[in-house]
C-alpha positions in Angstrom: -3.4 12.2 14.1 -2.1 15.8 13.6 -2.9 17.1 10.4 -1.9 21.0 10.9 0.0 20.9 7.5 -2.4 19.5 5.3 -5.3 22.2 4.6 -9.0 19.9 5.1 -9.5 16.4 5.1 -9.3 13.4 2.5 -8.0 14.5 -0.6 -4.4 16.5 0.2 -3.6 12.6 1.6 -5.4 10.6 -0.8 -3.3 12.8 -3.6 0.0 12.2 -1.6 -1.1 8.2 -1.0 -1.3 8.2 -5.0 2.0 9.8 -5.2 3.9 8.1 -2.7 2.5 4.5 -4.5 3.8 5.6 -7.6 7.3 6.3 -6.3 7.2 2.1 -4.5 6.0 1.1 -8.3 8.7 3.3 -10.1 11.5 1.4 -7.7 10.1 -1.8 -8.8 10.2 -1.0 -12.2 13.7 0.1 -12.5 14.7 -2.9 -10.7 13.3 -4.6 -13.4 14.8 -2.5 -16.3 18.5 -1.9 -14.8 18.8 -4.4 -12.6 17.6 -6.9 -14.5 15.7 -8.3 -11.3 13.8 -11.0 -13.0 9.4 -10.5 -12.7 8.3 -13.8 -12.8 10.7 -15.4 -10.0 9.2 -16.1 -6.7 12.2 -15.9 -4.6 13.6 -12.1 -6.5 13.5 -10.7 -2.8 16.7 -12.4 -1.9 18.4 -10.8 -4.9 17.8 -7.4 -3.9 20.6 -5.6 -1.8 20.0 -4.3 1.8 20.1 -0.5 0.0 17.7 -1.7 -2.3 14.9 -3.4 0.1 15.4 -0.2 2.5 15.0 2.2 -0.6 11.7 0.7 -0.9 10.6 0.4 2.6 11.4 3.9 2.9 8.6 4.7 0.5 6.2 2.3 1.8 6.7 4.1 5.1 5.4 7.4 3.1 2.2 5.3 1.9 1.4 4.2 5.6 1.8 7.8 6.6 -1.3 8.7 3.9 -3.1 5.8 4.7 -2.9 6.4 8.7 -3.9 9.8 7.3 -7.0 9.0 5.5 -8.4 6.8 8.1 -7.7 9.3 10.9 -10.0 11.7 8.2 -12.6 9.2 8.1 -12.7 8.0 12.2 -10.7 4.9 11.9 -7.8 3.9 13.0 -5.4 1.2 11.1 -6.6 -1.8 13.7 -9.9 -0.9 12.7 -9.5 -1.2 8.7 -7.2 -4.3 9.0 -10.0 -5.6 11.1 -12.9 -4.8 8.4 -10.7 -5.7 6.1 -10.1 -9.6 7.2 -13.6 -9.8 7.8 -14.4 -9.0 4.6 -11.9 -11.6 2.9 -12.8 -14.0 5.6 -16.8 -13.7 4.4 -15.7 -13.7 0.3 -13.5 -17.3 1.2 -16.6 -18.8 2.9 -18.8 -17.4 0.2 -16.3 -18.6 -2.6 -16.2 -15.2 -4.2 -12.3 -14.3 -3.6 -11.7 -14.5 -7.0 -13.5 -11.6 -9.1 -14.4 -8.2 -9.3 -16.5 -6.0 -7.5 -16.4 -4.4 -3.7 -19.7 -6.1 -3.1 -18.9 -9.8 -3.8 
């Protein structure tokens, strides 16, 4: 990946991943507040409207950019971390640690 417009490596994306997850969070929460979208509903997807869903799909897109960013900084690439990544929950549900706290479970 590119990253001409940043200036170094890791934190410029790490700040904007931060950002960018605040703005998803903020959509959610007004949903909440003037929307009255209900928080304890399993099925308050379907009440959202197509603007609404896309709204926050947009800024989800912004969030893979940093992350694709972060990992390019550190060597990986997004295969790679979702690889690691199942491989780590895999191990924790055979150990019977996915519940907790910790990164070492």
């Amino acid at each position: 990946m590119q990253r001409s417009f940043y200036p170094g490596a890791l934190v410029y994306p790490a700040l904007g991943l931060a950002g960018e997850a605040g703005e998803v969070v903020e959509k959610v929460k007004k949903l909440l507040r003037d929307d009255q979208l209900p928080a304890d509903c399993d099925d308050a997807i379907t009440m959202l409207t197509i603007e609404q869903r896309k709204s926050i799909a947009m800024e989800l897109g912004d969030c893979l950019f940093y992350v694709t960013a972060i990992a390019a900084d550190l060597g990986y690439d997004l295969d790679e971390i979702a690889t690691m990544n199942a491989e780590k929950l895999r191990d924790r549900e055979e150990r019977g640690v996915l519940h907790g706290s910790g990164d070492t479970r």
